[in-house]
KOLPARO-208200 format. One record per residue (C-alpha): z, x, y; chain. Coordinates in nm, 3 decimals. Layout:
% residues N
      up    east   north unit
       Z       X       Y    A
...
***
This chain:
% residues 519
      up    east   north unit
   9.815  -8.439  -4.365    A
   9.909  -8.811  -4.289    A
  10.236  -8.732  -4.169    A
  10.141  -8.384  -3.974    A
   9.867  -8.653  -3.778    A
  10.105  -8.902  -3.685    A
  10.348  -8.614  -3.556    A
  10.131  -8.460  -3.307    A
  10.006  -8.847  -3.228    A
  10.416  -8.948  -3.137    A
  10.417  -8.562  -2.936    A
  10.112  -8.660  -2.755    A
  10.212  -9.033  -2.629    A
  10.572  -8.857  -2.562    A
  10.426  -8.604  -2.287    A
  10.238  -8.896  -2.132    A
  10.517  -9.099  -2.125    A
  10.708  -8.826  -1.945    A
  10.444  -8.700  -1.708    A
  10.402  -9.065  -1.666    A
  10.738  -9.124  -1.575    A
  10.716  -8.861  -1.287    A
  10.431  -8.914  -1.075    A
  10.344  -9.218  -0.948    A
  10.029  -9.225  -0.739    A
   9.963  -9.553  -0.497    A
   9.749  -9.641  -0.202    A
   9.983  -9.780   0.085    A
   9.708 -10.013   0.179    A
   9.848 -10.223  -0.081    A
  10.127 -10.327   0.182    A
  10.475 -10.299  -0.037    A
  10.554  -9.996  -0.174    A
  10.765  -9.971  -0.470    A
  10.974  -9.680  -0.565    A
  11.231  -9.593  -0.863    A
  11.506  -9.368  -0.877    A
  11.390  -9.012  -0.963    A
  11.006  -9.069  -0.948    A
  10.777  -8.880  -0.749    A
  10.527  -9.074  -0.599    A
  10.199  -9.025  -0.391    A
  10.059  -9.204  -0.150    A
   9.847  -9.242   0.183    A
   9.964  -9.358   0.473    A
   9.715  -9.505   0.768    A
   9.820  -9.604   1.090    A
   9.934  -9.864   1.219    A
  10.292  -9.859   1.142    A
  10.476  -9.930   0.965    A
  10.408  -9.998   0.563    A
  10.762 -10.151   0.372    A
  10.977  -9.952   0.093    A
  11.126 -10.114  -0.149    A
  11.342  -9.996  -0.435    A
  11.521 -10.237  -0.700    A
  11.768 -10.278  -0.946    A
  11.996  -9.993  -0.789    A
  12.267  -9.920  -1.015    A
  12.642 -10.033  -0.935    A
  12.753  -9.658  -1.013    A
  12.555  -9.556  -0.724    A
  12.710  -9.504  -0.398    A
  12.437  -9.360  -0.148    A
  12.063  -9.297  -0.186    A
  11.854  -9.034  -0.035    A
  11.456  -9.096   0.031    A
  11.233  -8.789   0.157    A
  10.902  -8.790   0.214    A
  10.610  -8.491   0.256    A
  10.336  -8.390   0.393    A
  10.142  -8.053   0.448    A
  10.113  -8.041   0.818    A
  10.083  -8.404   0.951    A
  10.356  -8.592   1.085    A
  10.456  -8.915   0.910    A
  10.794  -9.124   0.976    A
  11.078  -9.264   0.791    A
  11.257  -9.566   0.952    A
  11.517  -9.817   0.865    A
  11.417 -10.108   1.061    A
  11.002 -10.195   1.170    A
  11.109 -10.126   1.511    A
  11.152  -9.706   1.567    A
  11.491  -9.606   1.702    A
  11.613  -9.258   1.802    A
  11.933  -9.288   1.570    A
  11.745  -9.435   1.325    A
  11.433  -9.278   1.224    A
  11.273  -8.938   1.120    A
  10.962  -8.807   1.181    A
  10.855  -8.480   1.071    A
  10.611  -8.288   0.783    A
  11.000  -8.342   0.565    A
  11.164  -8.637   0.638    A
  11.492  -8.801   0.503    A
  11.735  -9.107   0.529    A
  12.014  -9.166   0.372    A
  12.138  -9.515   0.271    A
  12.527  -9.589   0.224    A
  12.487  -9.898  -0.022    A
  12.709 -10.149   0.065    A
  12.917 -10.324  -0.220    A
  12.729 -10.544  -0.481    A
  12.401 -10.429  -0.298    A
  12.069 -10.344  -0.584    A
  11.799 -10.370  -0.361    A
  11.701 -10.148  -0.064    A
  11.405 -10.157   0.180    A
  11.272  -9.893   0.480    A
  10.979  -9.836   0.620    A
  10.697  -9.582   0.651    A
  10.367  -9.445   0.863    A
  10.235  -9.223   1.093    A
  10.080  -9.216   1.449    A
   9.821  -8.947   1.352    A
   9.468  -9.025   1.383    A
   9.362  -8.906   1.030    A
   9.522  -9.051   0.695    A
   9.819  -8.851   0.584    A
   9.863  -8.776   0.197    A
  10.222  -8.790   0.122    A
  10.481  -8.718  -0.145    A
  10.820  -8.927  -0.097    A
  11.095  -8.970  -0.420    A
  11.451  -9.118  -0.428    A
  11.762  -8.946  -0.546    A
  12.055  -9.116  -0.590    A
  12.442  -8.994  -0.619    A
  12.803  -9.085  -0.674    A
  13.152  -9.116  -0.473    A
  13.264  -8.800  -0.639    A
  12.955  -8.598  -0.426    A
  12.921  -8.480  -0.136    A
  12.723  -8.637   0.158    A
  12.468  -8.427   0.298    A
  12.483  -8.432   0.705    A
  12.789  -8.680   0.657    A
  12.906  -8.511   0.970    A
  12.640  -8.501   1.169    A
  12.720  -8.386   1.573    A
  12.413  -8.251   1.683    A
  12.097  -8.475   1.608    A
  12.004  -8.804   1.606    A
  12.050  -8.974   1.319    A
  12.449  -9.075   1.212    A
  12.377  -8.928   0.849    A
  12.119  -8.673   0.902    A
  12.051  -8.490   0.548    A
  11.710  -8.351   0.674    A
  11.688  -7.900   0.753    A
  11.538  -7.824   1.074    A
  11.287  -7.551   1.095    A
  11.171  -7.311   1.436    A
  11.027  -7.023   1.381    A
  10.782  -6.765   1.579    A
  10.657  -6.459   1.531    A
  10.940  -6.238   1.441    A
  11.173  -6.489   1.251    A
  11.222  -6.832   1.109    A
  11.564  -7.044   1.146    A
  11.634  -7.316   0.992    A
  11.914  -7.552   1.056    A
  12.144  -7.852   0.927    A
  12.390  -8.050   0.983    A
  12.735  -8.015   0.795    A
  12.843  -8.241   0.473    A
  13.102  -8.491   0.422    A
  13.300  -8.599   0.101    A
  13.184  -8.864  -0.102    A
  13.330  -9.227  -0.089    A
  13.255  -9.538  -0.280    A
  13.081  -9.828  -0.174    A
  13.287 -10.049   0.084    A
  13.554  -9.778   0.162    A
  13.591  -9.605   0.548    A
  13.456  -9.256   0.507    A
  13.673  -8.935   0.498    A
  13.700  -8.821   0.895    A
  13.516  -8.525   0.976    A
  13.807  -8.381   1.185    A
  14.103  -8.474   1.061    A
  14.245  -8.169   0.964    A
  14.095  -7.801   0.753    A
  14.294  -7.847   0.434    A
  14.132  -7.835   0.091    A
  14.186  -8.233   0.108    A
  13.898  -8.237   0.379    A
  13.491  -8.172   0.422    A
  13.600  -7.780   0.531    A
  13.624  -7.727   0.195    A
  13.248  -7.796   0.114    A
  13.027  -7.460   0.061    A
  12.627  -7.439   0.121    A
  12.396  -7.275  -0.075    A
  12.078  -7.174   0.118    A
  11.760  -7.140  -0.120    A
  11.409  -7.000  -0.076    A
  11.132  -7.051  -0.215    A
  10.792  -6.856  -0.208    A
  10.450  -7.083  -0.247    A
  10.164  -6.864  -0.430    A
  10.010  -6.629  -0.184    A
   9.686  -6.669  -0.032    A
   9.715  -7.057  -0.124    A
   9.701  -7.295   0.175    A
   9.632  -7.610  -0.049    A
   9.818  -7.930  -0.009    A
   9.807  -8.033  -0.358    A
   9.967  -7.647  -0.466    A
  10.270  -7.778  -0.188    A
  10.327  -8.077  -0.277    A
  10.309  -7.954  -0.661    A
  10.539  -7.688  -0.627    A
  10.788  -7.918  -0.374    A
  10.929  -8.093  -0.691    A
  11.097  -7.795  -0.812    A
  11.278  -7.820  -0.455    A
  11.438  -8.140  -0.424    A
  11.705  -8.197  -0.690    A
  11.961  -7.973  -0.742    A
  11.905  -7.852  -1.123    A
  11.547  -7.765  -1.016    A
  11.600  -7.559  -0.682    A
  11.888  -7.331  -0.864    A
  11.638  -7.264  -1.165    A
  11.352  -7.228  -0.929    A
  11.437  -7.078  -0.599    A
  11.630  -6.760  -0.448    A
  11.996  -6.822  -0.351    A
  11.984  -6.590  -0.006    A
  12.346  -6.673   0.097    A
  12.609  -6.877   0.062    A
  12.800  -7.065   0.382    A
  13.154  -7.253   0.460    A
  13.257  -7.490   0.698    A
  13.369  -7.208   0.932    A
  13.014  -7.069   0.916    A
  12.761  -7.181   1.189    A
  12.515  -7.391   1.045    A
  12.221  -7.187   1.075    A
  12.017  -6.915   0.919    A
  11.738  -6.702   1.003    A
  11.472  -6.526   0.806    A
  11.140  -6.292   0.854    A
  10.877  -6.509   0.936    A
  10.565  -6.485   0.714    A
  10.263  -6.602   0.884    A
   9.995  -6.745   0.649    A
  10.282  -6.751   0.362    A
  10.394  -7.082   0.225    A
  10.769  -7.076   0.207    A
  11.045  -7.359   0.098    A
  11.387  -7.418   0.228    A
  11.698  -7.636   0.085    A
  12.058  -7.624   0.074    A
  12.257  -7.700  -0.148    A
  12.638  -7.835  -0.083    A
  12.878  -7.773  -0.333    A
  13.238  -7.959  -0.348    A
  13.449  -7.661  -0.549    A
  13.726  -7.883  -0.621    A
  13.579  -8.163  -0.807    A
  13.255  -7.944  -0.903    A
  13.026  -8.175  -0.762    A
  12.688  -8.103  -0.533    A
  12.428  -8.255  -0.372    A
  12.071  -8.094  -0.210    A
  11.946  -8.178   0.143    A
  11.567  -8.270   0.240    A
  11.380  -7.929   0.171    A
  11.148  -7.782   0.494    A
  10.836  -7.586   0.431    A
  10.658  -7.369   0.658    A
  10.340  -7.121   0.657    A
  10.456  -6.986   1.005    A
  10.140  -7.051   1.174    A
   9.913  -7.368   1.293    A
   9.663  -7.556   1.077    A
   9.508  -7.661   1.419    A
   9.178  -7.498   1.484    A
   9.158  -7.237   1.694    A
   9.270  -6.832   1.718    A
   9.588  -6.753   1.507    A
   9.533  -7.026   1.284    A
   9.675  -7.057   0.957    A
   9.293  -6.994   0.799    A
   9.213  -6.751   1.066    A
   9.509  -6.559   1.072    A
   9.348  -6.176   1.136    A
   9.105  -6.109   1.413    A
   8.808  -5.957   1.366    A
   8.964  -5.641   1.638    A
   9.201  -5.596   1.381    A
   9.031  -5.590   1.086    A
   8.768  -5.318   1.232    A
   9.043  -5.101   1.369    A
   9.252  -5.127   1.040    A
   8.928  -5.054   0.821    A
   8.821  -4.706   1.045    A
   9.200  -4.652   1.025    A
   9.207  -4.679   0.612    A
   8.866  -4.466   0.621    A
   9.057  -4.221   0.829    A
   9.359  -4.209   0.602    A
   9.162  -4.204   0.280    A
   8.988  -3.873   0.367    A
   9.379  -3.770   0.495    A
   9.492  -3.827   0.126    A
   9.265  -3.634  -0.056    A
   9.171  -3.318   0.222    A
   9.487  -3.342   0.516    A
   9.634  -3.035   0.392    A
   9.305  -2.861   0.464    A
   9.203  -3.024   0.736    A
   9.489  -2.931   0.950    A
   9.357  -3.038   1.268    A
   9.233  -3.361   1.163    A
   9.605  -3.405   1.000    A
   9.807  -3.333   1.295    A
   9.549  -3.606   1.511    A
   9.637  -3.896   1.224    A
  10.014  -3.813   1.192    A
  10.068  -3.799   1.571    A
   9.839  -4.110   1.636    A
  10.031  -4.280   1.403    A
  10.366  -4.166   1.538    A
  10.265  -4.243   1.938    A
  10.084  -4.516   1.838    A
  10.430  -4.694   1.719    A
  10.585  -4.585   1.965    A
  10.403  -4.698   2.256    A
  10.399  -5.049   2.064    A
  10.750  -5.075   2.091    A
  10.743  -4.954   2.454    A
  10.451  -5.165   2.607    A
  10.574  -5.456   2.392    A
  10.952  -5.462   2.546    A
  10.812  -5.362   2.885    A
  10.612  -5.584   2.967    A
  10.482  -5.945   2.918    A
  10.217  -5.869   2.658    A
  10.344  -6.046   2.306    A
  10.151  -5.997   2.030    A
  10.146  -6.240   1.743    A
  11.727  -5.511   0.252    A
  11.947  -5.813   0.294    A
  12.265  -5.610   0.312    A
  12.484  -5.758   0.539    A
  12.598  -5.473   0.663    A
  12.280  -5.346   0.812    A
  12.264  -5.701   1.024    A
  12.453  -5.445   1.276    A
  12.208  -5.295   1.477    A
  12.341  -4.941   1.518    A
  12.430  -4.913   1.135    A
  12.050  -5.005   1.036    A
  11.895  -4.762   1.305    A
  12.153  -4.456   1.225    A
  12.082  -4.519   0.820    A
  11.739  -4.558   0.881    A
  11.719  -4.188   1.139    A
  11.922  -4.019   0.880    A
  11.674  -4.169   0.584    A
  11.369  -4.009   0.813    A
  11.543  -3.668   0.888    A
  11.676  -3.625   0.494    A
  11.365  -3.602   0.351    A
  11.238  -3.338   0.561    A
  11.497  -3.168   0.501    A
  11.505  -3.191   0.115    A
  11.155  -3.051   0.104    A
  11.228  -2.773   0.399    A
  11.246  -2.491   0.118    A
  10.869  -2.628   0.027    A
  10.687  -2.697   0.335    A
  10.338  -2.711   0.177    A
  10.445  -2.934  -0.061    A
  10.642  -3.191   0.186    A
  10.273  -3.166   0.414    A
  10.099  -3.281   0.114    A
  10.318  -3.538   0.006    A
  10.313  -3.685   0.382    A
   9.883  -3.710   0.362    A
   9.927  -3.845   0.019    A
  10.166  -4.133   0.099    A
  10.093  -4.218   0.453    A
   9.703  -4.210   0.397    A
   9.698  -4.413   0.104    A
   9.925  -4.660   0.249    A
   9.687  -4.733   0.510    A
   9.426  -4.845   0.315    A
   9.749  -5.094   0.177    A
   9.765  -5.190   0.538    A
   9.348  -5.241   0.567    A
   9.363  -5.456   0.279    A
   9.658  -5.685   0.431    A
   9.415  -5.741   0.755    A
   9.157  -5.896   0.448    A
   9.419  -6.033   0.174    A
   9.754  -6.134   0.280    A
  10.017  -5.854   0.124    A
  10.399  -5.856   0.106    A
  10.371  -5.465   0.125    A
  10.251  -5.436   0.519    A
  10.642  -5.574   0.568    A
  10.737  -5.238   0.481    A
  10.658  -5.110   0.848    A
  10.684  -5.472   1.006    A
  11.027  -5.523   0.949    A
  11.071  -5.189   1.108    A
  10.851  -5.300   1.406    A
  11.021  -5.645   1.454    A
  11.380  -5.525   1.449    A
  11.317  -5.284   1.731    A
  11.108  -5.567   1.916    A
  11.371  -5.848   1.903    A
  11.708  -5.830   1.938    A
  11.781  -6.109   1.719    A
  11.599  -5.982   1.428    A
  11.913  -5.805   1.289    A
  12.028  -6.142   1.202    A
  11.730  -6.269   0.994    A
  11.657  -6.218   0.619    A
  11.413  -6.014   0.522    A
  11.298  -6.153   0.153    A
  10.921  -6.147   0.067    A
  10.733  -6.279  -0.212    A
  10.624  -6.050  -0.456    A
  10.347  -6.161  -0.670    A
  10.036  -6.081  -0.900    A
   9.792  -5.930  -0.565    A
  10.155  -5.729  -0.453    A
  10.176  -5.531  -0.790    A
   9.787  -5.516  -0.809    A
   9.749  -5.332  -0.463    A
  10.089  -5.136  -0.550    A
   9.926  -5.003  -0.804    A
   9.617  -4.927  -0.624    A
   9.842  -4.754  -0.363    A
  10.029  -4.548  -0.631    A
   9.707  -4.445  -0.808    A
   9.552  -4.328  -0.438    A
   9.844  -4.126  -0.378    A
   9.912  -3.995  -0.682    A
   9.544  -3.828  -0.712    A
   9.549  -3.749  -0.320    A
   9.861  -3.577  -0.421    A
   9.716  -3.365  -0.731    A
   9.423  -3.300  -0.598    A
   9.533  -3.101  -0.282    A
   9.825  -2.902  -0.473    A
   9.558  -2.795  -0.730    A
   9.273  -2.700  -0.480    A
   9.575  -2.519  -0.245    A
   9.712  -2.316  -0.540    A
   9.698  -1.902  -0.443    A
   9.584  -2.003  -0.097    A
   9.782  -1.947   0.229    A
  10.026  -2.238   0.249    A
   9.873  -2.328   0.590    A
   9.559  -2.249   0.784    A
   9.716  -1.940   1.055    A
   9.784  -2.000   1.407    A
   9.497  -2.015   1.653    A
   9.725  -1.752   1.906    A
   9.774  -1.556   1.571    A
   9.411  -1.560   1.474    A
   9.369  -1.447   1.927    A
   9.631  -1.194   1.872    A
   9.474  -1.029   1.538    A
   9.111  -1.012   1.694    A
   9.194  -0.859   1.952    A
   9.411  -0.561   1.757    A
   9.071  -0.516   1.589    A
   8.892  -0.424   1.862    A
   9.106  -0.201   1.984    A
   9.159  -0.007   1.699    A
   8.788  -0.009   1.524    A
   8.565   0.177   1.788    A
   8.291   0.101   1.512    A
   8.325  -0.265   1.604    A
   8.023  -0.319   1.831    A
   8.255  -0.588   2.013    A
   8.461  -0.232   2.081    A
   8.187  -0.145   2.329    A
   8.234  -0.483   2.511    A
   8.410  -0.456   2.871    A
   8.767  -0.616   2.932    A
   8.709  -0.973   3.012    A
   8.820  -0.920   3.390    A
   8.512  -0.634   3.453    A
   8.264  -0.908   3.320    A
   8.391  -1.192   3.530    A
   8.353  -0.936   3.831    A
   8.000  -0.846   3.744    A
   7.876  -1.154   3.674    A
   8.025  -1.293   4.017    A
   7.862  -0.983   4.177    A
   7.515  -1.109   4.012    A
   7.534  -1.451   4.156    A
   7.657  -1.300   4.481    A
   7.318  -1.093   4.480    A
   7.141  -1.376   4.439    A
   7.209  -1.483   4.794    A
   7.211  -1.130   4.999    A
   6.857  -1.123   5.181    A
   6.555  -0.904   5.062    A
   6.533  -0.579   5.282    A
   6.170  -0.471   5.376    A
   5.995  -0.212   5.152    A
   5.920   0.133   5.274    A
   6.078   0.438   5.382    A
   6.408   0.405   5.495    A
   6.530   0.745   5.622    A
   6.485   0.881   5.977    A
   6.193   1.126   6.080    A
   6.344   1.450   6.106    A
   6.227   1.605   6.521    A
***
């Protein structure tokens, strides 16, 4: 017993020694910061700026060092000097620097803050790397800083793009670097690939401390290709730049990866997060994504397609209204939103092509209609099953954030923008997703069942209203027993009842005799 004690005593103090050895948490009102090599650390920073960095004892096998810092939403700033410079500062929600150590050099010093009004609650750590890998944004051309290793994120309503500058090759400490245009041989940068990463937050969570948790499993490069999703994979003749289906109200991390092939080396960029959407107050927020209009009309609309699942078949009428509301109602969407003003809020590359993705999906539309042509009644039921059930999917999305709306607005975005044919379309898919799944599946499923056993040895579908005209009147004419036999053609009663009202206005003639006296 002595010896099982002092073994789970020695396992204990080793898990606090690790989980000391990654977080660091620290007031900045302290005045120095301190940092080590591979250590998160949190922090707050209050204005004014700036607060000093420091890190020490920097390792002669290290060539450059790269510092990033987060936040949720607020802005805070990076700088190398006290004094802010264009070329050589970052300020952002993800900023990085990085530092090209000089020979002999072990100590290094920056400076942070912010210009918000509110105290910011950061996250920063410090990677360091060798000659033998690559720079990230060693050739930098487009934005400010000389190195710039930091991912630049846009997005709106239909996609988000996110973009970087291109890597160098590594040097060591005192040597020229490598030119960025000296030739495209394998003995250059142009033979540097970038792996682009995503990664999905939990859904429904808007919390800073769940971002800045789950943000350590983006920043070094054994952690994002265990963690995230490798969506594609770039070279130096690719445009720096990618796109993807923008997620409002869904926390989502980006980072690249560059990867020298030739002497197997790699280093990771600053991640970028976004929730497409604003945490300032006000409509279309990031807590206030759905509007109340919306959540009413998508609630009548799931009442409306529950009762379609279980009784459309029946209900023919009340069918062909949903089907063709939903149809039109697309439709017009599409039309009013391309034109006019009014905006409203399957990775295959080979459907990026416009004309391939709307011929593939026409032909998906038309086969299944066809497949089921021998079965009509069946095909009818299957459409009130599905497409009923799934709006009560769609009602619940207007509540509870759901990756399974996407399924019709992906459809809706790529024929709003033109650019959307460019963007990846990944979603999370999490516990809620396979919980309402489910719920969708089990809706449709029993809509299903229940209409094919309540239509069996009935008429596949209710007769035609000029069919049911046509058969009535073959009755009368055939049954003289049939009272309605008796009834005059509809012309000779529109005549007499016109000669009634007529009547109704001739004047009264006196009472009396009326013939002539005979002499």
């Amino acid at each position: 017993m002595g010896f099982l004690q002092l073994l789970v005593v020695a396992v204990l103090a080793s898990e606090h020694r690790v989980a000391g050895a990654a977080e660091v948490f620290g007031n900045s009102s302290e005045g120095l910061i301190e940092f080590s090599v591979g250590k998160f650390r949190y922090f707050e920073l209050n204005r004014p700026f700036p607060e000093e960095a420091i890190l020490h004892d920097i390792s002669s096998n290290v060539t450059f060092l790269i510092f990033q810092i987060h936040s949720q939403y607020q802005n805070t700033t990076v700088s190398f000097s006290p004094t802010l410079l264009s070329n050589a500062s970052e300020t952002g929600t993800a900023s990085g620097l990085v530092f090209i150590l000089r020979p002999e050099q072990s100590t290094c010093t920056w400076y942070l803050g912010t210009s918000g009004i509110q105290p910011v609650q950061n996250m920063a750590i410090l990677l360091s790397y060798s000659e033998r890998d690559p720079i990230p944004g060693g050739c930098n051309l487009e934005f400010d800083l000389d190195i710039d290793p930091n991912i630049y994120l846009e997005y709106n309503f239909f996609e988000t793009t996110i973009k970087f500058a291109p890597a160098n090759l590594g040097y060591a400490r005192g040597v020229d670097p490598p030119s960025c245009d000296a030739g495209t041989d394998q003995d250059s940068r142009w033979r540097l690939q970038y792996d682009v990463y995503q990664y999905f937050l939990p859904e429904n969570d808007l919390t800073e401390e769940m971002l800045l948790k789950h943000l350590q499993r983006m920043v070094s490069v054994p952690q994002v290709k265990a963690s995230a999703l490798k969506v594609v994979t770039l070279t130096a003749n690719d445009k720096t730049s990618v796109s993807f289906s923008s997620l409002p109200g869904q926390g989502v991390i980006y980072n690249v990866i560059v990867r020298d092939p030739f002497l197997n080396t790699s280093a990771a960029y600053v991640p970028a997060h976004t929730y497409a959407c604003s945490f300032e107050a006000g409509e279309g927020s990031c807590v206030s994504l759905g509007r109340v209009s919306s959540k009413v009309f998508f609630t009548l609309f799931a009442l409306l397609g529950f009762f379609i699942c279980f009784f459309g078949h029946r209900f023919w009428k009340t069918e062909l209204f949903f089907i063709g509301f939903v149809i039109m109602g697309f439709f017009f969407y599409i039309l009013i939103t391309r034109l006019t003003p009014i905006k409203y809020d399957g990775n295959l590359k080979i459907f990026h092509d416009d004309g391939v993705f709307w011929v593939t999906f026409s032909c998906i539309a038309i086969l299944i209609p066809v497949v089921f042509m021998g079965c009509l009644r069946i095909l009818n039921i299957l459409t009130c099953g599905v497409i009923g059930s799934y709006s009560v999917v769609l009602a619940i999305d207007s509540y509870l954030s759901t990756s399974l709306s996407y399924i019709t607005l992906n459809v809706l975005k790529r024929a709003l923008n033109k650019d959307f044919h460019r963007a990846f379309t990944n979603v999370p898919f999490q516990t809620n997703d396979f919980i309402i799944l489910a719920v969708w599946g089990m809706l449709a499923v029993s809509g299903i069942t229940l209409q094919i056993r309540r239509e069996r040895g009935r008429p596949f579908f209710p007769p035609h209203p000029y069919k049911l005209w046509k058969q009535e009147r073959e009755r009368r004419v055939t049954n003289i027993l049939d009272p309605s036999y008796h009834i005059p053609p509809l012309r000779e009663r529109l005549y007499g009842r016109l000669t009634q009202i007529k009547g109704l206005f001739q004047k009264e003639q006196p009472a009396g005799e009326r013939t002539p006296l005979l002499l």
